[in-house]
C-alpha positions, 0 to 999 in steps of 0.5 A, a space after each residue: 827827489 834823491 835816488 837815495 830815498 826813492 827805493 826806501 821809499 818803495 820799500 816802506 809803501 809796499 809794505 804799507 800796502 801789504 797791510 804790515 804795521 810796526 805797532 805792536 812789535 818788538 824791538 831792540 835798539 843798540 846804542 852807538 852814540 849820544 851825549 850820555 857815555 853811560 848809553 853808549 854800547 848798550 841795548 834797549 829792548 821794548 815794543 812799538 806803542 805808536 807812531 806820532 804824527 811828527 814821524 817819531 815811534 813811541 816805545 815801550 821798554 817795560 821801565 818807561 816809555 822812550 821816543 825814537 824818530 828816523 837818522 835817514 830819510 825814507 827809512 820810516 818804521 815801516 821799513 823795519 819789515 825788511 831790515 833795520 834802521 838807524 834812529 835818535 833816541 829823543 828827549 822831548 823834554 828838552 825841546 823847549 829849553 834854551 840851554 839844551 836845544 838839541 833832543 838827540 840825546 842818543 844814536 843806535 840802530 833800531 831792529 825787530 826782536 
């Protein structure tokens, strides 16, 4: 195990143990890069619905519903309780598709509102 994912690690079953959950809880995710020019620099403000099995959080911007998932290892959701996190914005779509292989569409920092 890397040292570097031991302490978020810590962090993120601490605060599970604690009984915190981001469910429920209002984000906003800046927009650094992707593959859209137009996404880049902006702010995506919304509320976590879920958390899916596969790592990614469901988040709903009031106009629709975006999924996110974890850029680092050991910086789950959980660990928005501290501070933030960077994540991919991910187009589920396109996870079949053999022109478009890649569902990062965007990058950003996810925090707490």
């Amino acid at each position: 195990m890397r040292v570097s994912k031991v302490i978020p690690d810590i962090v993120e079953n601490a605060v599970k143990f604690f009984g915190w959950s981001p469910i429920g809880k209002a984000v906003r995710l800046r927009i650094e890069g992707g593959k859209t020019a137009n996404l880049i620099g902006s702010t995506i403000e919304g509320k976590i619905l879920s958390l899916r099995s596969d790592g990614a959080a469901v988040i709903d911007t009031g106009g629709g519903k975006i999924d996110v998932k974890p850029r680092h290892l050991g910086y789950g959701f959980f660990y928005l309780r501290m501070g933030r996190i960077g994540v991919y914005l991910i187009d589920e779509s396109t996870c079949g598709s053999i022109i478009e292989s890649d569902p990062r569409i965007a990058e950003g920092i996810l925090s707490l509102r």
